[in-house]
LOTORDREN-267242 format. One record per residue: residue in one letter; x, y, z of N, C-alpha, C, O, CB in turn. Coordinates in steps of 0.05 Angstrom, whole numbers, plus 32768, in hexadecimal, padded with zeros to 4 digits. Glycine has a CB too. Layout:
// residues N
aXYZXYZXYZXYZXYZ...
This chain:
// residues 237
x81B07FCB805D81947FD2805C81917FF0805C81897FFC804781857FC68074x81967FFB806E8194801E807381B88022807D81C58012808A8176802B8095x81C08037807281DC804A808381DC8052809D81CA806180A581E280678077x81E6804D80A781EF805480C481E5807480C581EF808780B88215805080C9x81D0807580D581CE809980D781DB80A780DE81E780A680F481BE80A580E4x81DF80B880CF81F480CE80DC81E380E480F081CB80E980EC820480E180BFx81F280F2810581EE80FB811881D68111810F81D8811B80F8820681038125x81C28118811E81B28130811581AA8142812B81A78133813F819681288106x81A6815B813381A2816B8145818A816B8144817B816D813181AE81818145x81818166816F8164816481738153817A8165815E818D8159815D81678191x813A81768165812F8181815681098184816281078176817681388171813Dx80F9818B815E80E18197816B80CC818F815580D08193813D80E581BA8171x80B38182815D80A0817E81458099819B8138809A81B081468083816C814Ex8093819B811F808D81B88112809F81CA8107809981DF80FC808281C78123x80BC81BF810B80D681D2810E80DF81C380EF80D481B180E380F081CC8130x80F181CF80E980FE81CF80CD811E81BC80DD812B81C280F1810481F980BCx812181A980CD8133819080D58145818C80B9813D818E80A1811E817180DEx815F818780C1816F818980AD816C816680A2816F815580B3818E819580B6x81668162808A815D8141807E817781378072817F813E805B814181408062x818781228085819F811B807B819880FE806B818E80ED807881B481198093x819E80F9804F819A80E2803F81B180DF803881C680E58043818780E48029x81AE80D2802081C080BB801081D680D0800381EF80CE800381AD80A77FF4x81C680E37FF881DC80F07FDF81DC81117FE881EE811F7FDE81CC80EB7FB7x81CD811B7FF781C681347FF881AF813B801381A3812A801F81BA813A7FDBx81AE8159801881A2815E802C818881778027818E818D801E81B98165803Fx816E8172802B815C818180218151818980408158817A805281488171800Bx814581998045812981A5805A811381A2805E810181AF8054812281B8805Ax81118190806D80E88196807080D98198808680E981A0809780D5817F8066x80C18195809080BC819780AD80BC817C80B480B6816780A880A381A780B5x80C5818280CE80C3816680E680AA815080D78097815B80CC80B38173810Ex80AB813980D78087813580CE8087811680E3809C810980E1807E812E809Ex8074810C80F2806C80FB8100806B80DD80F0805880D880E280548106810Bx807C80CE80F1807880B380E1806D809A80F38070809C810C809880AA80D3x8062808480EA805F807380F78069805280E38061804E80CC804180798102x8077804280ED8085802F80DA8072801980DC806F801180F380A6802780E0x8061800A80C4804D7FEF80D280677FDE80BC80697FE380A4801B7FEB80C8x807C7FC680D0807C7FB080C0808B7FA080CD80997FA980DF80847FB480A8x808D7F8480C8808E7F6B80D680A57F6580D780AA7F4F80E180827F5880CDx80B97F7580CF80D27F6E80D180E57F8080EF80EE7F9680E780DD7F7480B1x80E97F7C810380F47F8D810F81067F99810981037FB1810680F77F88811Fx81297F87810381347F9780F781327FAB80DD81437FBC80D981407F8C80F8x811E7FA780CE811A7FBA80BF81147FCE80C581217FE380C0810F7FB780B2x80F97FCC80D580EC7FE080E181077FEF80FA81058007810080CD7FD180F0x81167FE48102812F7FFA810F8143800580FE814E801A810681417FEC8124x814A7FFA80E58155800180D6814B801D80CB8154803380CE81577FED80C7x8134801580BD8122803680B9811F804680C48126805D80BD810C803880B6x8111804180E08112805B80F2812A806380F5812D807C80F88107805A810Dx8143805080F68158806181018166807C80E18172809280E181758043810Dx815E807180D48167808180B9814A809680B8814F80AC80AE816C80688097x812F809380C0811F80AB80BA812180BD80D7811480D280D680FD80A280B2x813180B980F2813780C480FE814880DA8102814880EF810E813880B88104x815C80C680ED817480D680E5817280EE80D78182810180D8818480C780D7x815680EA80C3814C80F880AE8144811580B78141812A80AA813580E980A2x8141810F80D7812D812980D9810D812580DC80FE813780D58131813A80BEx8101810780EA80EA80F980E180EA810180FF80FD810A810C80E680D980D2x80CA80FC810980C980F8811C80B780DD811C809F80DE811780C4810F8129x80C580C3812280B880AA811F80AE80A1813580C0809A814580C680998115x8090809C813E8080809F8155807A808F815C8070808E8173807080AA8157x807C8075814980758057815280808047813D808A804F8128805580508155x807D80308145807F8016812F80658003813D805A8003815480A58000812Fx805F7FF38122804E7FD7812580547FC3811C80637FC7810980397FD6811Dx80507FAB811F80607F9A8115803F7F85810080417F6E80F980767F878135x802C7F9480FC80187F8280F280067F9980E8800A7FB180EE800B7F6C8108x7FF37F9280DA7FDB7FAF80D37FD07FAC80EF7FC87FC280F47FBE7FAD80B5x7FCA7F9D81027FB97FAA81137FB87FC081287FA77FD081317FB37F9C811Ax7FDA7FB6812D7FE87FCD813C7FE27FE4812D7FD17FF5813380097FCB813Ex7FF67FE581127FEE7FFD81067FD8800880FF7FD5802080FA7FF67FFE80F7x7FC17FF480FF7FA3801280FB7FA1801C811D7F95803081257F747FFE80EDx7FB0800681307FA5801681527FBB802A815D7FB9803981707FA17FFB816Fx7FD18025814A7FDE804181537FD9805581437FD5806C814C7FFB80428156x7FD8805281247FCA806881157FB8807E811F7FBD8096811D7FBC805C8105x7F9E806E812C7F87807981367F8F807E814D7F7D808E81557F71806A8135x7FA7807B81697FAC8084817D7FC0809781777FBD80AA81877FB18073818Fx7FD3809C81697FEC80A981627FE480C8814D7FEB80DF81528000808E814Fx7FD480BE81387FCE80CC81227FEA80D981187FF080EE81227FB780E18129x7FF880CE8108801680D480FE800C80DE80E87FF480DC80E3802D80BC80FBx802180ED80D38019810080C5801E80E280AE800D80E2809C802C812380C5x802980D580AD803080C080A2802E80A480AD802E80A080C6804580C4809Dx802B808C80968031807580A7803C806780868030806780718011806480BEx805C805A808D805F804D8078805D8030808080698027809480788056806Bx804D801F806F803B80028075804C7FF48059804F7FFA8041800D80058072x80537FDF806C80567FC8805980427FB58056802F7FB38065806B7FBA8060x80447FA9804380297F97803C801D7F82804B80097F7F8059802C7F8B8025x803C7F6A803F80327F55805080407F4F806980567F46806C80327F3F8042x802E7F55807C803B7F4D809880207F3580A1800D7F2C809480417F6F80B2x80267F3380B480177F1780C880007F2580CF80007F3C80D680297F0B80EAx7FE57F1080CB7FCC7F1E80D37FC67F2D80BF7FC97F2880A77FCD7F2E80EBx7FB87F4980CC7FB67F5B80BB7FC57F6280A57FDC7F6180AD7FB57F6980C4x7FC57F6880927FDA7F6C807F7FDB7F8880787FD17F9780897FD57F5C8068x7FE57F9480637FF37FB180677FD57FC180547FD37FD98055801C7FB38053x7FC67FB280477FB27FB4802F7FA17FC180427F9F7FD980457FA67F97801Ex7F937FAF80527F757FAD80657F7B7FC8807F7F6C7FD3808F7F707F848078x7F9F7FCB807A7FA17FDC80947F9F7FFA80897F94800E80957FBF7FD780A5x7FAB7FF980747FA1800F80607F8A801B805F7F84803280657FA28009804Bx7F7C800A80577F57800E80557F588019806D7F608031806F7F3E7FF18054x7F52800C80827F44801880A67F51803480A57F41804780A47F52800280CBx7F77803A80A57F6F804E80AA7F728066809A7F76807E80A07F75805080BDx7F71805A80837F648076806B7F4D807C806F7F438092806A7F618071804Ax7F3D8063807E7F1A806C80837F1D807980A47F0D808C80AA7EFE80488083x7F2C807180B37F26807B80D77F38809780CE7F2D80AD80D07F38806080FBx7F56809780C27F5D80B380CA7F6880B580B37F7F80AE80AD7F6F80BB80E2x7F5680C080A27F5D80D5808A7F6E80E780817F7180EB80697F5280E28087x7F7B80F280947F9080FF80957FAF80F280977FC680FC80977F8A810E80A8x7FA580D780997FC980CE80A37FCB80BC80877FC080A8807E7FCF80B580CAx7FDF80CD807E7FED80BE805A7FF680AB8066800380AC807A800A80CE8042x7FEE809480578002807F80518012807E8035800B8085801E7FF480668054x802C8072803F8045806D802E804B804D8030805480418043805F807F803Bx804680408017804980218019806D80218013807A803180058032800B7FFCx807780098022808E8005801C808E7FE88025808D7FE0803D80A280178028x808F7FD6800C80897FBF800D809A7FA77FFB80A97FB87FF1806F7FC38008x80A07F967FF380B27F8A7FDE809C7F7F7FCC809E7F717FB880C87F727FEBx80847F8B7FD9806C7F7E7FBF806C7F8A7FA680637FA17FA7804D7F827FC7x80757F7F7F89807A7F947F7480617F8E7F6180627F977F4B809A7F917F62x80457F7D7F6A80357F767F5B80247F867F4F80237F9C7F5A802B7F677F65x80167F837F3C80017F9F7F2F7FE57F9B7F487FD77FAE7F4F7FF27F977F02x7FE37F7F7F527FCC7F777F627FCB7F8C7F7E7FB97F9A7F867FD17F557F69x7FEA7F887F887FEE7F917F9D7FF07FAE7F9C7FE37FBB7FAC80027F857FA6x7FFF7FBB7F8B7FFE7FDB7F867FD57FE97F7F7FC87FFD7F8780177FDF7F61x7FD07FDA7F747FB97FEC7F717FA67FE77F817F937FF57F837FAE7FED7F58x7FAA7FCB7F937F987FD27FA87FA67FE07FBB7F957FED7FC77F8B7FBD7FB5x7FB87FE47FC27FC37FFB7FD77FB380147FC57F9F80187FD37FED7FFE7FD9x7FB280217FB67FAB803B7FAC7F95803D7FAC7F8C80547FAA7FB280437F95x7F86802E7FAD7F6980267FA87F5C80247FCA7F4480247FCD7F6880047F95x7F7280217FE27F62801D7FFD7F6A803A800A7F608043801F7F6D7FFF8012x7F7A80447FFD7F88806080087FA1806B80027FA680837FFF7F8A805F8022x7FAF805B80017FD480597FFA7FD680737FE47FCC80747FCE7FE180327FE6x7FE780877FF27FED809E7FE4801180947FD8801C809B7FC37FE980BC7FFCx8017808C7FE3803380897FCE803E805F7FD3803780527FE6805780AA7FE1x804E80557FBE805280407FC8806C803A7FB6806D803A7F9E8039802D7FC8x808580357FCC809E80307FBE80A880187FD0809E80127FE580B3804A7FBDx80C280097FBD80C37FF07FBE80DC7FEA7FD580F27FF47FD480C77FE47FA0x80D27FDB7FE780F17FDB7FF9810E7FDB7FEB810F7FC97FDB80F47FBF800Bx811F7FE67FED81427FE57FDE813E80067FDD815380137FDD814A7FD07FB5x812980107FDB812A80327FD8814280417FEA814A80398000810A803F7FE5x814C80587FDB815B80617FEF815080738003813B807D7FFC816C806B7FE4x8157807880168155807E8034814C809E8024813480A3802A8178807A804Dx815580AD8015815280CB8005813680C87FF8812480D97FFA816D80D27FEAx813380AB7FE5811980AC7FE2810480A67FF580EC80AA7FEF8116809F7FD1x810A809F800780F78094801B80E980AD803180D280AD803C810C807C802Dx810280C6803480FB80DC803E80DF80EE802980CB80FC8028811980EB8041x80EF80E4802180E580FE800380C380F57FFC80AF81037FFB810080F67FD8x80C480DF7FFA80A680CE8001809680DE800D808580EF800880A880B58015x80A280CF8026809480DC8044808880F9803B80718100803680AE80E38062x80958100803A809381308037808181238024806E811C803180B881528025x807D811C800C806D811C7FF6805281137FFB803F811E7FF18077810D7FE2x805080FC800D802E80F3800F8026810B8027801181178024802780CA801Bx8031811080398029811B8049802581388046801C8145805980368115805Ax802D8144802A8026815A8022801081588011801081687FFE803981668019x7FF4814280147FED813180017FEC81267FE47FDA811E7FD47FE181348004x800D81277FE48015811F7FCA801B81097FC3802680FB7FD48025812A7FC3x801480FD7FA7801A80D97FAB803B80DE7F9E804780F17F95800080BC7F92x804180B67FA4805F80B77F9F806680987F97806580897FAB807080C37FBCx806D808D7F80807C807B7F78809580727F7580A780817F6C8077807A7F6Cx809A80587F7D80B2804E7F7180B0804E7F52809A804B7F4680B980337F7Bx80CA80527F4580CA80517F2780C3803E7F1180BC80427EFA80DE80547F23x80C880217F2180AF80107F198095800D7F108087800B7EFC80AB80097F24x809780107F35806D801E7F3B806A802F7F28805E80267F14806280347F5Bx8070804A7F27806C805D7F18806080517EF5804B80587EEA8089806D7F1Bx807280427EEB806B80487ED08055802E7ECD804580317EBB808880497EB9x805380197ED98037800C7EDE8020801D7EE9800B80117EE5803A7FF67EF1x801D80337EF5800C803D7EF87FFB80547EE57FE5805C7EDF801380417F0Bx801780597EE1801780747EC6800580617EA77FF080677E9A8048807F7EBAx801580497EA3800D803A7E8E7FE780367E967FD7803C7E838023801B7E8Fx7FDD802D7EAC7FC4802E7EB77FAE80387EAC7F9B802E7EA07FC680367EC9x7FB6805F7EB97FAC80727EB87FAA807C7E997F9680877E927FB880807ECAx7FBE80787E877FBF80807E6B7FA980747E5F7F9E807E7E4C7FD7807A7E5Dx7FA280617E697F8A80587E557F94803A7E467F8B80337E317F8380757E3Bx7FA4802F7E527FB580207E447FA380077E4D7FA27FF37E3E7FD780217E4Dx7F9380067E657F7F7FF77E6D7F647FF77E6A7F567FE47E6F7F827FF77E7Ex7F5B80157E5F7F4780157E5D7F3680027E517F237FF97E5C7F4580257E58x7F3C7FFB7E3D7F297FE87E2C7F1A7FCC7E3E7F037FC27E3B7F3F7FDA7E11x7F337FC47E567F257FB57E657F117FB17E797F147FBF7E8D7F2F7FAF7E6Ax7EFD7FA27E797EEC7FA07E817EEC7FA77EA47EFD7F9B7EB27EE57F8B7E75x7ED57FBF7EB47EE37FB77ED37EFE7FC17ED67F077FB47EE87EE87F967ED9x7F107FD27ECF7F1C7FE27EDA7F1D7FE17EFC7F307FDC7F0A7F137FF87ED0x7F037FE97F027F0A7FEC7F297F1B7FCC7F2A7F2F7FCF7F397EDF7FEB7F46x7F1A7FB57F217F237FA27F317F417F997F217F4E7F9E7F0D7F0C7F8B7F35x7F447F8A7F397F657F817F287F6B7F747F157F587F6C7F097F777F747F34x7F817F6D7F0C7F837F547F027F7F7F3C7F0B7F7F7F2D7EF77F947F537EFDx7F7B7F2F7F217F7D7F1A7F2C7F697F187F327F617F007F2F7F8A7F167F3Dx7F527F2F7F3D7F367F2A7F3A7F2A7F2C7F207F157F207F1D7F287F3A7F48x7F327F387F0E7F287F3B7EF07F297F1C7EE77F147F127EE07F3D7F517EDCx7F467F0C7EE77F487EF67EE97F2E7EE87EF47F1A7EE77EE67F5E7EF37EF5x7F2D7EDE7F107F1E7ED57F1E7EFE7ED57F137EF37EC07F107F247EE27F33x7EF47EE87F107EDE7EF67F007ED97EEC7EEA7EC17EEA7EE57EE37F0F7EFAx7EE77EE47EDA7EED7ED87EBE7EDB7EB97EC17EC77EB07EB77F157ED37EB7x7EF17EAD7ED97EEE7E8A7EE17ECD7E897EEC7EBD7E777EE57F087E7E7F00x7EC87E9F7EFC7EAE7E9F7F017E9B7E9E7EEC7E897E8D7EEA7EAA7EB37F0Ex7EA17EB57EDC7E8B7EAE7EC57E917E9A7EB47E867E9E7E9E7E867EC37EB3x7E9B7E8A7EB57EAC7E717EA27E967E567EB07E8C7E437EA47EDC7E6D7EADx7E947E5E7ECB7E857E427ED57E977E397EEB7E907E257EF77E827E287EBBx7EAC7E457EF17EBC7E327F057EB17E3C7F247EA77E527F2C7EE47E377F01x7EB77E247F327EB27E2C7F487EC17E357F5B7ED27E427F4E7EA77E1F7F4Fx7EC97E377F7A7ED97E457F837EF07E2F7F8A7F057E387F947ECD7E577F98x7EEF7E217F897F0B7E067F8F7F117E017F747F287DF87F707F007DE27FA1x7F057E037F627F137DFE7F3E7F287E157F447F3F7E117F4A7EF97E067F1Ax7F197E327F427F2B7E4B7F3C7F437E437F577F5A7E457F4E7F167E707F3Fx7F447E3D7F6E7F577E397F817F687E2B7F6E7F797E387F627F4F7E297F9Cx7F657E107F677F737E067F647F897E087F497FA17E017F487F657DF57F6Ax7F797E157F347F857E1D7F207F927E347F257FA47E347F157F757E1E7F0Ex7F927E4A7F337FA87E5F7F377FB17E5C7F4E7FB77E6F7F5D7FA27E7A7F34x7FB37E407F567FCB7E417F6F7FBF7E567F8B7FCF7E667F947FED7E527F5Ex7FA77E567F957FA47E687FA47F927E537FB87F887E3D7FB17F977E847F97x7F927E5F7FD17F7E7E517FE47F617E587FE57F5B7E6D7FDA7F867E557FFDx7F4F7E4C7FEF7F3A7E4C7FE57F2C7E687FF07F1C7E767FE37F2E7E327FEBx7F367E6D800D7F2A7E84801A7F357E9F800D7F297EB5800F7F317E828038x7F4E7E9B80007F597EB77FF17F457EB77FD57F397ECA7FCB7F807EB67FE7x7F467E9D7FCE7F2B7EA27FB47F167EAA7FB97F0C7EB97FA97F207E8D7FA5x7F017EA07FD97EEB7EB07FE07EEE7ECF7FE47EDB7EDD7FDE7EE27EA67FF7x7EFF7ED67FEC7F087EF47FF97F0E7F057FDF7F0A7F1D7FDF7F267EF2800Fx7F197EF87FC67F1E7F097FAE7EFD7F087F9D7EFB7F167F887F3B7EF87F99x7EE87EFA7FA57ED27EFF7F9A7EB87F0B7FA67EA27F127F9D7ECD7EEC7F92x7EC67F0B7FBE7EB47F1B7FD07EBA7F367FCB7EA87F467FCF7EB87F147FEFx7ED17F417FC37EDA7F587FB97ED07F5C7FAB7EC17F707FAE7EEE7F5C7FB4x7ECF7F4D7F8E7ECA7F517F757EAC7F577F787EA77F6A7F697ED37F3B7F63x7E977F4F7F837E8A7F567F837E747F717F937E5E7F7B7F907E8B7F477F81x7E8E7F747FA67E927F987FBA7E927FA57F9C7E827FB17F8D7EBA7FA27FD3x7EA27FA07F9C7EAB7FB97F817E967FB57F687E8D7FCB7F607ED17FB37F70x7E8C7F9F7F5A7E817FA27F4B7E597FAA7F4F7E467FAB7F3F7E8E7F8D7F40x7E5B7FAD7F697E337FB77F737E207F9B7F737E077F997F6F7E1F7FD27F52x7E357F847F787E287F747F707E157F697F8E7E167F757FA37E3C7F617F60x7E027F4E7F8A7DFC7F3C7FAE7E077F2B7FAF7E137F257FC47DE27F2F7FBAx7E077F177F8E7E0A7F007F8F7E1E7EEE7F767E1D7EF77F5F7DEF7EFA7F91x7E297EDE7F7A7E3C7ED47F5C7E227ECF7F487E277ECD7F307E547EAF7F61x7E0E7ECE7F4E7E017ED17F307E027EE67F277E0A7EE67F0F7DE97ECC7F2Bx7DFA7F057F357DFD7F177F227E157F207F1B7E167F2F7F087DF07F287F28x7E2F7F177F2C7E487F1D7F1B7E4E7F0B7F067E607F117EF67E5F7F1F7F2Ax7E417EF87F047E417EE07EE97E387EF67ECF7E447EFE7EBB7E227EC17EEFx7E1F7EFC7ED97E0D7F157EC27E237F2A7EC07E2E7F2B7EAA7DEB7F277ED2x7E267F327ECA7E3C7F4F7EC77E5A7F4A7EB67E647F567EA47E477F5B7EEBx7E627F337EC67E7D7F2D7EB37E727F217E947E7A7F307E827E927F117EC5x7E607F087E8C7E577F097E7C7E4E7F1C7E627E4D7F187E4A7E4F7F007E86x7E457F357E757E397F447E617E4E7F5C7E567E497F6E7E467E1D7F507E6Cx7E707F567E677E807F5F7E5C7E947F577E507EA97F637E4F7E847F697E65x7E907F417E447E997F277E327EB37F197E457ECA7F167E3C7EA57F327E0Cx7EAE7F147E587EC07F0D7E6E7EB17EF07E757E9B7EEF7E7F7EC37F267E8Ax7EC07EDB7E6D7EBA7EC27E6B7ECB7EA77E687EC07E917E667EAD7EC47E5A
């Protein structure tokens, strides 16, 4: 999973820390991390390699709820959030605290490689998002990057996002929403109701209420009639 850390000399928040990785050794300042994810040994595995790094890692959570209540008690210069954990999930924990503390980057590190799942992370706050197997070098290098508020992809991610932004989507209708709600949106204006669309994409019924309750956040809408009118009148049917 992660290399055995190699030894690193204590070190002081604010101070310049020598960053031992995979292939090579770079400099940066101390920076405050906080780990949200459901796996323990993972989550010891990581800290013990961003420790090693020169991190100063200030907590773990094992769910989003922990992580928006240590977020907002801790305020770490970082928090890298995995998606799906128990309860809260890594999406909704995002949101709270891109909205409570603005200042603390999040870094997704998640095995979610979906277009659904990537752009709503970017879309609730998520300044960089790379795929668990990353190396321990990219994973540092991250960190320094959102927290200097810079974003940061896996190479994957990257060229689905890049493809996005080029305009390669534009033509489609609704941009703010995903595919899966763009989908969804479609069945709506088609006539189906919310246990047809369940049942035909394999989803439960409350994740189908919750993807149209969205769809209609985002689209200014009150009610599924006027997102009937709206998708309709953008030949989405």
């Amino acid at each position: 999973m992660f290399e055995r850390p190699r030894p690193s000399p204590p070190h002081r928040t604010g101070s310049l820390a020598a960053v031992f990785c995979d292939d090579n050794c770079v400099a940066m300042t101390t920076l405050r991390v906080l780990i949200a994810d459901d796996h323990p040994l993972y989550r010891d595995g990581l800290g013990a390699a961003l420790s090693a790094a020169g991190l100063d890692v200030v907590g773990e959570a094992a769910d989003g709820r922990q992580a928006v209540a240590l977020s907002l008690e801790l305020q770490p210069d970082v928090v890298i959030m995995d998606l799906d954990m128990p309860g809260m999930g890594g999406i909704e924990a995002t949101r709270r605290i891109a909205h409570g503390s603005p200042d603390v980057a999040i870094l997704v590190l998640t095995m979610l490689a979906d277009d659904d799942s990537v752009f709503a992370a970017l879309r609730v706050g998520a300044r960089g998002y790379l795929l668990k197997g990353a190396h321990q070098a990219e994973i540092v290098r991250a960190v320094q990057t959102v927290a200097e508020g810079g974003g940061v992809f896996g190479a994957s991610v990257a060229r689905r996002v890049m493809e996005h932004f080029s305009g390669r989507h534009a033509s489609e209708p609704f941009p703010e929403l995903t595919e899966r709600e763009r989908e969804i949106l479609a069945m709506v204006a088609a006539g189906h109701n919310n246990s047809a669309i369940a049942a035909q994409l394999a989803l439960a019924p409350k994740t189908v209420r919750n993807h149209i309750s969205n769809i209609m956040t985002k689209l200014h809408v009150s009610d599924r009639a006027q997102a009937i009118i709206r998708a309709r009148t953008a030949g989405l049917e």
